[in-house]
N, C-alpha and C positions, 0 to 999 in steps of 0.2 A: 261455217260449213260443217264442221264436227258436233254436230248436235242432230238425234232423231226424236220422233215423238211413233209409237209404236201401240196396237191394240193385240196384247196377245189372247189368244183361243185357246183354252184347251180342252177339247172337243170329244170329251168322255161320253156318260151316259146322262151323267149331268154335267154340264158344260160352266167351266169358271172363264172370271176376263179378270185380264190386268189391265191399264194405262201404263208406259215402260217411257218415261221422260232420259235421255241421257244428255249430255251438253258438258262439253270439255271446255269450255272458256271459262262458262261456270261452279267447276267442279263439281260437279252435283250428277246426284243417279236419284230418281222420283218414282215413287210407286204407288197408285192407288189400283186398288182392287175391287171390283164392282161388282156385287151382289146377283148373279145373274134373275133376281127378283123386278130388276131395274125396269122403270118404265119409260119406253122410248117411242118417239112416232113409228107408227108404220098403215102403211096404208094411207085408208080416211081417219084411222083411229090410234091406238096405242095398243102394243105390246111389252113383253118383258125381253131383256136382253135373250135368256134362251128360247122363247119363241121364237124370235127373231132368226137366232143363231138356225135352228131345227127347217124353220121357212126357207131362208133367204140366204143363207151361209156368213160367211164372216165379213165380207164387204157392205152388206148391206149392213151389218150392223153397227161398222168404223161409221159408214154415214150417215146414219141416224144419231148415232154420238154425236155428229160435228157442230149442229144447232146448239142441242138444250148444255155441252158442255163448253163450247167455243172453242172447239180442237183449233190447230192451223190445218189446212187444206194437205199439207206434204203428210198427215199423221198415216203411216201407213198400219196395213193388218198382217197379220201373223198365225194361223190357225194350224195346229197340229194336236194328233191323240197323244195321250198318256204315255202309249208306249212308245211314240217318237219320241218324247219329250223325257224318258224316261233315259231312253238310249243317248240320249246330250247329255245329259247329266248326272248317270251315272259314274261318267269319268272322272267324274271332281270328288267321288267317296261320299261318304255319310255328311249329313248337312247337322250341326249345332242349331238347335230353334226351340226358343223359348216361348211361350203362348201364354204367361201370364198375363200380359200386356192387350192380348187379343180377348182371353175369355175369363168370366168369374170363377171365385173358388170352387163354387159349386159345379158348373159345368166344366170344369176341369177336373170332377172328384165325379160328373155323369158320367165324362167318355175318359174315363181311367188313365188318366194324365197326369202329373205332379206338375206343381209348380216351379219346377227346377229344368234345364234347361234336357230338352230331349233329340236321340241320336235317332234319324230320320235319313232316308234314302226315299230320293225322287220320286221314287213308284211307292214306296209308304205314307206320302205326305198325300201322294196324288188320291190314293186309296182312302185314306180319314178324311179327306174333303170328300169325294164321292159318296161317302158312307152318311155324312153329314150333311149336304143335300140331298140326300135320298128321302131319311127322315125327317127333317128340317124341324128336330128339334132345341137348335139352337137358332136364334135370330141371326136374321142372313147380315147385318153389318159385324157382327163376330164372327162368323163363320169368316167372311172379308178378311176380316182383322188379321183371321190367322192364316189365311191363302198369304199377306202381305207380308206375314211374318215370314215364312220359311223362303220367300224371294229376297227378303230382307237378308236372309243370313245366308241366302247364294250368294249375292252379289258382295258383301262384303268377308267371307270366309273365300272365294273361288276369286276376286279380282286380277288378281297377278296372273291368272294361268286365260282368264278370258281372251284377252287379244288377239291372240294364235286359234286359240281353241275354239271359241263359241262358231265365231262366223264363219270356220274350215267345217263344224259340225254338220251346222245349218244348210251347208254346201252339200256335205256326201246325203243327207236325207230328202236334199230338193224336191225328187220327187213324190214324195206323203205329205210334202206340206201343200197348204193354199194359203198364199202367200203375196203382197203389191209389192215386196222389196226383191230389187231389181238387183241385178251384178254390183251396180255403179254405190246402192242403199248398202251391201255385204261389207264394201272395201269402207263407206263412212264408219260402219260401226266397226269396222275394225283399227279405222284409225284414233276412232273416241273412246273406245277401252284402253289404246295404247295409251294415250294423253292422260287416262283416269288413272292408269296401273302406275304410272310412271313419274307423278304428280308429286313433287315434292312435299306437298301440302295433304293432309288428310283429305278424300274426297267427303264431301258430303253427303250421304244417304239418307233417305226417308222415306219410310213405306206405314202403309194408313190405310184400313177401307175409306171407300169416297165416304164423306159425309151426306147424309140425304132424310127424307121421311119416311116412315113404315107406317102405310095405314090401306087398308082394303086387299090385302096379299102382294100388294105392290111397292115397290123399295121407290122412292118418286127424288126428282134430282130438286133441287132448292139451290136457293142465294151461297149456301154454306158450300155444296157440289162443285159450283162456277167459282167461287173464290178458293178454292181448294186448287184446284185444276188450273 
C-alpha cells in the first residue's frame, strides 16, 4: 500500500515532466524525467508532451503515457507552476546539484556552469531549465538529465524533513494545483516518506532522463523507455 507512481507538471512557459516512482517495501525513490519533446498519442495522430500539456492539460497527458510507457492505471498526476512549486521548496534552502553527469564539458562551459557541484534554489533550477527550453540549444535528453539531477539532490539532501513537510505543503497550496491525488493519495505519501526517512537501510535513489530516440524534432519512446520505466 505505501508505494505511489506519480506524473509531475510543471507548468511554466515551457513545461517540464517528471515520472516520481516512490515504494517503501522496496526502498527505493525512481525518477525519470521526460523531455517535453516526447511523442505521445493524441488524437488520430501524435503530439509532444507540451503540446499535449498546452491542449489538454495534465490528465490527458498521464493518459497518453499509460500505453506507450505501461504506467499502472493508480499513476496519478500532479501539475503546478514554478512559483508553486517554488514556494514548497523553498523551505528546504539551497539545493547541492551537480550536472556533470547530465551535460558535456562543453555545454557546461556554453551555459557557464563548472563541473563541480552547484548551489541552486528551486526558482534558480526552475529558471535555467526554462531558459534552456526556450533555446533548445542543448538536446532535450540532457536538458532531462539535468531536470533529474536537481530532483535527485531534493530528494536525497531534504529526505528526513519530507514526511511532515512535503504532503502539509501540498495541502496549504491545494488550490493552484491540478491535481488526481486525493486526501486518502496525501496520507500514502506521507506514510512512504515516513518508511523512506526512517529506513534503517540507505534508501535507494535514481534519477535518469527516460531513455528514448531523437529524430524529426521529436524525442520518440523505444524498447529502452519501457524497460527503463
Amino acid at each position: 500500500e505505501n508505494q505511489l507512481t506519480l506524473l509531475v507538471c510543471t507548468a511554466g512557459e515551457q513545461p517540464g515532466f517528471v515520472l516520481l516512482y516512490l515504494n517503501a517495501s522496496q526502498n527505493c525513490i525512481r525518477l525519470a524525467a521526460l523531455p517535453a519533446e516526447t511523442a505521445i498519442p493524441f488524437g488520430q495522430g501524435e503530439a509532444t508532451l507540451a503540446q499535449c500539456y498546452a491542449a489538454a492539460g495534465p490528465a490527458r497527458c498521464r493518459e497518453a503515457l499509460l500505453g506507450p510507457l505501461a504506467l499502472p492505471e493508480t499513476t496519478r498526476y500532479l501539475a503546478l507552476s514554478p512559483s508553486v512549486l517554488a514556494a514548497i521548496a523553498d523551505r528546504y534552502g539551497m539545493l547541492r546539484v551537480g550536472f556533470s553527469g547530465a551535460l558535456t564539458a562543453d555545454e557546461l562551459a556554453q551555459c557557464g556552469l563548472s563541473g563541480g557541484v552547484q548551489a541552486l534554489s528551486a526558482r534558480e533550477a526552475e529558471s535555467l531549465f526554462s531558459g534552456w527550453d526556450k533555446d533548445g540549444t542543448l538536446p532535450p535528453s540532457h536538458r532531462a538529465a539535468a531536470r533529474a539531477a536537481v530532483w535527485d539532490a531534493f530528494f536525497r539532501q531534504a529526505l528526513e524533513l519530507l514526511p511532515t513537510t512535503l504532503p502539509q505543503g501540498l495541502r496549504e497550496v491545494s488550490s493552484s494545483l491540478l491535481t488526481s491525488l486525493t486526501a486518502v493519495d496525501l496520507a500514502t505519501l506521507e506514510r512512504t516518506l515516513e518508511f523512506l526517512a526512517t529506513s534503517a537501510e540507505p534508501v535507494d535513489i535514481t534519477a535518469d532522463a527516460l531513455p528514448g530516440d531523437w529524430a524529426g524534432g521529436h524525442y520518440t519512446v523505444s524498447d529502452a523507455s519501457q524497460a527503463a520505466v
